[in-house]
C-alpha angles and dihedrals in degrees: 000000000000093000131013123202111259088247086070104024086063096026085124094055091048085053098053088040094050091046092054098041114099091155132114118279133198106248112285095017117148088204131014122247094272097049098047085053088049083060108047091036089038117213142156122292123219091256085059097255111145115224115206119234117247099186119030106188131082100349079202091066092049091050088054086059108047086042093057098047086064091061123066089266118107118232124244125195114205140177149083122327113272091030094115107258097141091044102047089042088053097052094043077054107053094035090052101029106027095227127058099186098095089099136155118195108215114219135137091280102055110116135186092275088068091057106034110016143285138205145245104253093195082063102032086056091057108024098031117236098328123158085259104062086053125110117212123221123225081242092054097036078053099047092050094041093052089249152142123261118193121201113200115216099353096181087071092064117088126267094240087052093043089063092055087086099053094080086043101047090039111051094013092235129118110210114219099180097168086071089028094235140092155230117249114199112229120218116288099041121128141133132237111188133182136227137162131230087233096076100051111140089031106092099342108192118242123252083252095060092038090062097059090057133073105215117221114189112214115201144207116264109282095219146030092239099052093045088044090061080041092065100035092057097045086046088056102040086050098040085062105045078052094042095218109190092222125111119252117289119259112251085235095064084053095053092044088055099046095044092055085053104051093046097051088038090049093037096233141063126279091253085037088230088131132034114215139184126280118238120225084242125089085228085207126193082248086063096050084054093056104043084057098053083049085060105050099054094053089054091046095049113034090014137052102274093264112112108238134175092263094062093049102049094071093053091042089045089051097046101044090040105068093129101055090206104028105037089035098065088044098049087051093049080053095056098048099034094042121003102041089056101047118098120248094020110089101096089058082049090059096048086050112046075051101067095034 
């Protein structure tokens, strides 16, 4: 499998944490507070067991959440792209819950039907509108399960469709008037959705439906040494699931990569000696991640196995070049005016004025 659900990729981890959890838990919790936070945070049990952490950033922000995933709000989770927001929604999922794949991915096309419900047509034709012929959504399967349903990118979805939920998250009933009954959500249900500040102005949700959520911000790293563990664990948790035959990247590529990023993403060098040129792109620390991996399997498959700066310009050059006329002159400001004086880096300028 090339993915597990985090429920099963860290089974081990929610064993380890329900076994040590003797404190109190919200009906139909899976862990208490304390132990869902163990879990995202990471940390050592008293029998001496290490947790990873799933989400390295402001421990305060990940206790609002969780928090407020014990009320009657519902949680969003809201930044710039790359900040974690899936992530962070899948793991509260699967710690709480014990399950994260009730999941509705939020586009154009979403309808109603993908919130509240929606019928076999095969059955409605022959038998008429019966519990039978109905579809459940993941939002509905949650809300009778005493569950948590998780909406990716909620903003996409259309305004007319977004104020499905109020009454939902309101009064915790879903309406089916074709068979004149409801559906009653048990304790434990609640929704955490996503939704990123770039696509403000597309699908902005009403003040009616702003008032059932709790809105969590998730930022951007603060420094270069925190986003830089972010991406070597996420390197290494990926290069394994791929198992990609190279060795394991030199902190120092890392670095490179991620300092590249924060300074075109901040407009201005680390020491803020130099002010630069900001590039169309979010240049996210997901994309650093994934610049990295590219890396890697290049070198593991046309190199020797060693990351080196030729098998992460293309990737850099990809990633910071989304606009061929715009980011291109700025990425090649970036490469005479910084990188090609800074020591050390030269070999990483010359990969890079290549594939540019």
């Amino acid at each position: 499998m090339l993915r597990q659900h985090a429920e099963q990729q860290f089974a081990e981890e929610l064993t380890e944490l329900a076994k040590a959890d003797s404190r109190q838990r919200p009906p139909n919790w899976r862990l208490s507070p304390w132990a869902v936070r163990t879990y995202l945070l990471g940390g050592r049990l008293s029998n001496g067991f290490e947790v990873s952490p799933k989400y390295i950033g402001n421990a305060r922000l990940i206790e609002i959440a969780i928090s407020t995933l014990a009320t009657d709000r519902a949680l969003l989770l809201y930044g710039l792209p790359g900040t974690a927001k899936s992530w962070v929604s899948e793991h509260l999922a699967a710690a709480i819950a014990g399950d994260s794949t009730l999941l509705i991915q939020g586009t154009a096309g979403t309808d109603e039907s993908a919130l509240r419900y929606g019928w076999n047509y095969a059955r409605l034709l022959v038998e008429g509108p019966t519990p039978a012929a109905l579809v459940a959504s993941p939002l509905m399967t949650a809300m009778r399960e005493g569950k948590l349903a998780r909406i990716e990118e909620l903003t996409r979805i259309s305004s007319e469709v977004q104020d499905t939920l109020i009454t939902i998250l309101s009064e915790k009933t879903l309406p089916i008037p074709e068979l004149n009954t409801e559906v009653q959500a048990r304790k434990g249900f609640n929704v955490i959705a996503t939704a990123n500040n770039r696509d403000k102005g597309v699908n902005d949700l009403s003040s009616a439906l702003m008032r059932r959520f709790n809105t969590v911000v998730l930022p951007l790293p603060q420094n270069l040494e925190e986003e830089v563990r972010i991406v070597e664990r996420r390197v290494a948790d990926l290069g394994r699931a791929l198992e990609l035959p190279a060795e394991k990247p030199a902190l120092e590529e890392i670095r490179r990569v991620v300092t590249i990023f924060r300074e075109l993403r901040e407009g201005k060098t680390l020491d803020g000696s130099l002010k630069l040129k900001v590039p169309s792109g979010t240049l996210s620390t997901a994309e650093a991640i994934s610049v990295v991996n590219s890396g890697l399997a290049l070198a593991a498959y046309y190199g020797d196995g060693t990351l080196r700066a030729g098998d992460l310009a293309a990737g850099l050059t990809g990633a910071i070049v989304k606009d061929p006329v715009q980011d291109r002159v700025v990425w090649l400001e970036y490469l005479q005016t910084v990188m090609k004086e800074r020591t050390g880096w030269q070999d990483l300028y010359r990969a890079c004025r290549e594939v540019v």
